[in-house]
C-alpha positions as CSV (number, residue, x, y, z in Angstrom):
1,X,0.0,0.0,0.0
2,X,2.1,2.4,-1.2
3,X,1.9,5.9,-2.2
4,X,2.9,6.7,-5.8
5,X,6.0,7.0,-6.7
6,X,6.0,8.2,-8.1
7,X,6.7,8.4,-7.6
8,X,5.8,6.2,-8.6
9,X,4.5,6.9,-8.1
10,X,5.0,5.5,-7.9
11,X,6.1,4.8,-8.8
12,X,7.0,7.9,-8.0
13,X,4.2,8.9,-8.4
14,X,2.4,6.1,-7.1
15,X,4.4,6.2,-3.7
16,X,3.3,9.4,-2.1
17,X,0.8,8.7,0.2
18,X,-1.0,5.5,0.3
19,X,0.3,5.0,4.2
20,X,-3.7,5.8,5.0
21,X,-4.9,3.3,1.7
22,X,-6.8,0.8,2.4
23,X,-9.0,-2.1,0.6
24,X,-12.2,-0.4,1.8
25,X,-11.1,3.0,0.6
26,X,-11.7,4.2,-3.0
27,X,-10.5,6.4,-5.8
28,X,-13.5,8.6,-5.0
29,X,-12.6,9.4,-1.7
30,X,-10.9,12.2,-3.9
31,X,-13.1,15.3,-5.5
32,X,-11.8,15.7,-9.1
33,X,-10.3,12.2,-9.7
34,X,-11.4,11.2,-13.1
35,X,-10.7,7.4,-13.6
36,X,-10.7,6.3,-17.0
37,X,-8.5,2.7,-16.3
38,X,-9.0,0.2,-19.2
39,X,-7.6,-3.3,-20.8
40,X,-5.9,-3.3,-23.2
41,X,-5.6,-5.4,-27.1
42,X,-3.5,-7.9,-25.0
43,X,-5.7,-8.3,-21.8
44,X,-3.7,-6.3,-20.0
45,X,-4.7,-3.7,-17.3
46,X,-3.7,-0.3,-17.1
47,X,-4.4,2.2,-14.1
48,X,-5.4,5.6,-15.8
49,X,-6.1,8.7,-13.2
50,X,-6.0,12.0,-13.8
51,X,-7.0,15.3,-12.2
52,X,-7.1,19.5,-13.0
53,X,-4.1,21.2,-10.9
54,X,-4.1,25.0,-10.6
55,X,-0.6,25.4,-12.0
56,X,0.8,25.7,-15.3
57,X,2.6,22.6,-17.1
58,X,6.0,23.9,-16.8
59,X,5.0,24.2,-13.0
60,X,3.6,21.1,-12.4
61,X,6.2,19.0,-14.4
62,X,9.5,20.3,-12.4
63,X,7.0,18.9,-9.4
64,X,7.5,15.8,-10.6
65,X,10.9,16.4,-12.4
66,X,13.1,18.0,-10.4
67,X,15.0,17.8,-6.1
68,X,13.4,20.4,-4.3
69,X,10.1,20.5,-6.8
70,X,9.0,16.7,-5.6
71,X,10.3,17.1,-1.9
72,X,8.0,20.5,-1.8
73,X,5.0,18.3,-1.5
74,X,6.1,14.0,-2.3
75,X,9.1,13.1,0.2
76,X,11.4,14.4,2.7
77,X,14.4,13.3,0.5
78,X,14.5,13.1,-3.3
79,X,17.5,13.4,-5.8
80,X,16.4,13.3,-9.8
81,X,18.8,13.1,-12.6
82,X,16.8,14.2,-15.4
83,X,17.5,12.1,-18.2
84,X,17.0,9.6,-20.2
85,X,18.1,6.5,-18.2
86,X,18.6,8.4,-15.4
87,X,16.7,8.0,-12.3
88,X,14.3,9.5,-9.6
89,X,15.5,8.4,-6.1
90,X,13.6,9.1,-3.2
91,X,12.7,8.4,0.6
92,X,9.9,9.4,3.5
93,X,12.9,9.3,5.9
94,X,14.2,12.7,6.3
95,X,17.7,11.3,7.6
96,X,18.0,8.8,4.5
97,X,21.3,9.5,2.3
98,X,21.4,9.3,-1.7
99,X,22.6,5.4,-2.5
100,X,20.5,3.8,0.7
101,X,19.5,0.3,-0.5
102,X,15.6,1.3,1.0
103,X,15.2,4.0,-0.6
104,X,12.6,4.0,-3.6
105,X,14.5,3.8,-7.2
106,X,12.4,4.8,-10.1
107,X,14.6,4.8,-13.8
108,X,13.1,7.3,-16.6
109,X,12.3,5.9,-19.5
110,X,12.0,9.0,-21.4
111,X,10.9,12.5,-21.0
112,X,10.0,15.8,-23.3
113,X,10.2,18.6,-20.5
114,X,6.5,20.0,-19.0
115,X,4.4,17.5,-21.2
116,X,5.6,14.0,-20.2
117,X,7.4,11.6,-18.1
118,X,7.8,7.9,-18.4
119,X,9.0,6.0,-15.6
120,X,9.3,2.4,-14.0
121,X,10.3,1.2,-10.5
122,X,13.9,-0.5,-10.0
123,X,14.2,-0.2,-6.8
124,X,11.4,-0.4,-4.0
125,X,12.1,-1.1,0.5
126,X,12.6,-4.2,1.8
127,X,9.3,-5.7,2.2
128,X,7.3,-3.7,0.0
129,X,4.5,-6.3,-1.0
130,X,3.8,-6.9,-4.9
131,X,7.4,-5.7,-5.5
132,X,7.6,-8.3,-8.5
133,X,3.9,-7.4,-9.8
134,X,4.8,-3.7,-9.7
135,X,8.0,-3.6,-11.2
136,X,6.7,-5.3,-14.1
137,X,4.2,-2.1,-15.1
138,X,5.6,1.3,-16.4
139,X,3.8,4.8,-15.2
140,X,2.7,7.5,-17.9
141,X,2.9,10.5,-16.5
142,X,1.7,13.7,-18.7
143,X,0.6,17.1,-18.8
144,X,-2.0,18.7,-21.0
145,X,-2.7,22.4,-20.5
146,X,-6.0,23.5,-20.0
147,X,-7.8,27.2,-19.9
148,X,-5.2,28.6,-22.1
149,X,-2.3,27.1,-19.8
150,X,-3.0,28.6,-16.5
151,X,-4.1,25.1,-15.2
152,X,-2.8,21.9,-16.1
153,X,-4.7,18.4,-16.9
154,X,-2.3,15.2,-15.0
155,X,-2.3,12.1,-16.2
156,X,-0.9,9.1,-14.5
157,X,-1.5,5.7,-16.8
158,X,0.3,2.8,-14.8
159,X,0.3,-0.1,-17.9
160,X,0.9,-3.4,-17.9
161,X,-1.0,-5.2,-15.0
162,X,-1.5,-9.4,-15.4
163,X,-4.7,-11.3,-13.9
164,X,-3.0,-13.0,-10.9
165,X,-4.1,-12.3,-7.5
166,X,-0.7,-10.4,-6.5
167,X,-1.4,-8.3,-9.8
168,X,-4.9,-7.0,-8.7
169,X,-4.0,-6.8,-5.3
170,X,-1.0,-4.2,-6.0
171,X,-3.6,-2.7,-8.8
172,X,-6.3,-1.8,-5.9
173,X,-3.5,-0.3,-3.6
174,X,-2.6,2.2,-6.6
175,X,-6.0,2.7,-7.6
176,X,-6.4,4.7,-4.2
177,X,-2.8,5.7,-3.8
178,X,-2.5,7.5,-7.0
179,X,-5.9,9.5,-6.3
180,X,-4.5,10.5,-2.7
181,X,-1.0,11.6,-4.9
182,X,-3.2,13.8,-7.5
183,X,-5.1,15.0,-4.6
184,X,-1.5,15.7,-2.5
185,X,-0.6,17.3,-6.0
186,X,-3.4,20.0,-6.0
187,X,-3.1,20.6,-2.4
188,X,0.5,22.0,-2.7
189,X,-0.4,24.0,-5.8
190,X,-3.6,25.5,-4.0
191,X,-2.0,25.7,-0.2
192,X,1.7,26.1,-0.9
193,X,4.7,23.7,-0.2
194,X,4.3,20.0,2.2
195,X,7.3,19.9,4.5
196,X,7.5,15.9,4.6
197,X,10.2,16.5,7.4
198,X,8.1,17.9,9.8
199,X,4.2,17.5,11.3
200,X,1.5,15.8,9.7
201,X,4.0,15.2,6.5
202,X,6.1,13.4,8.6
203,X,3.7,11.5,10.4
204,X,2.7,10.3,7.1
205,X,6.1,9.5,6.1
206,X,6.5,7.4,8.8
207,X,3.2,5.2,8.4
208,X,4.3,4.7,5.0
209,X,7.8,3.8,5.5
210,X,6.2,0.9,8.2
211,X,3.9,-0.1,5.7
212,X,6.6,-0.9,2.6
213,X,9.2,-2.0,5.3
214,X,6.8,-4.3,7.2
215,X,7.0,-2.8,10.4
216,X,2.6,-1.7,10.2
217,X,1.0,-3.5,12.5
């Protein structure tokens, strides 16, 4: 059950904040959460949310893209090498260094700066449940600009999802996590920066990092 991230994000994207997810809970615990998930020509499943953010693409995209634009509302510690084949590495433990084997590891794909980014997980903590599942998808992230750019459209497709148990299991957790990351998303645009080091960030840091280390009771 964890947050997107990820950013996912799983999974950066998909790994900011599903510490509260559970089974019971749903994508439309979220106001403004559009879910448009489908199967695709090979019976695959993909995981398709997306939500309005008051922020322009550029804005949104060096959210996701960039250090201090992810930990301003996703983790307390994030380092992004912006490339193609580079990676997105990032923790909920404020005293984690760059290069610890818990932290999350997510490698881009490919990019094209303030419209998309593609990424998949490489790295996840010890004990994160459906690691294998997970790792098998790649997460879609783009951004469409809406009323003449002043806001921006997000759209995070997580593709390639099988049938078995683990598979929908893992598919459930990131159905909820990613609307509670899109929601997370708009509240830093709307309220200003998340300090995940301190306070209610950093409680929620800490439920997570029990959760995917499997510590949660």
């Amino acid at each position: 059950m964890l947050r997107s991230a990820l950013i996912a994000a799983a999974a950066l994207l998909a790994l900011a904040g599903t510490a509260q997810a559970r089974q019971a809970r749903s994508w439309k615990d979220f106001p403004g959460v559009s879910n448009t998930s489908y199967v695709d020509a090979a019976g695959q499943k993909a995981l398709q949310l997306s939500m309005d953010i008051s922020a322009t693409p550029h804005q949104v995209f060096d959210a996701f893209a960039t250090s201090d634009g992810f930990k301003s509302w996703a983790v307390a510690v994030a380092h992004i090498d912006l490339r193609t084949g580079g990676q997105i590495e990032a923790s909920y433990d404020p005293k984690a260094q760059v290069g610890d084997p818990n932290n999350i590891k997510n490698q881009i794909v490919t990019f094209i700066p303030d419209h998309l980014l593609v990424i998949r997980n490489i790295q996840a903590p010890e004990g994160f449940a459906g690691k294998g599942e997970f790792q098998k998808t790649v997460t879609v992230i783009e951004f469409q600009p809406t009323e003449g750019g002043a806001k921006t459209r997000v759209r995070l497709t997580n593709t390639g999802y099988g049938d078995s148990p683990e598979a929908q299991t893992v598919f459930g957790h990131f159905e909820w996590g990613n609307a509670y990351t899109l929601a997370e998303l708009r509240k830093r645009f709307e309220s200003g920066p998340i300090d995940r080091a301190k306070g209610d960030g950093a409680k929620a840091n800490q439920d997570a990092d029990k959760l995917v280390t499997g510590k949660a009771k």
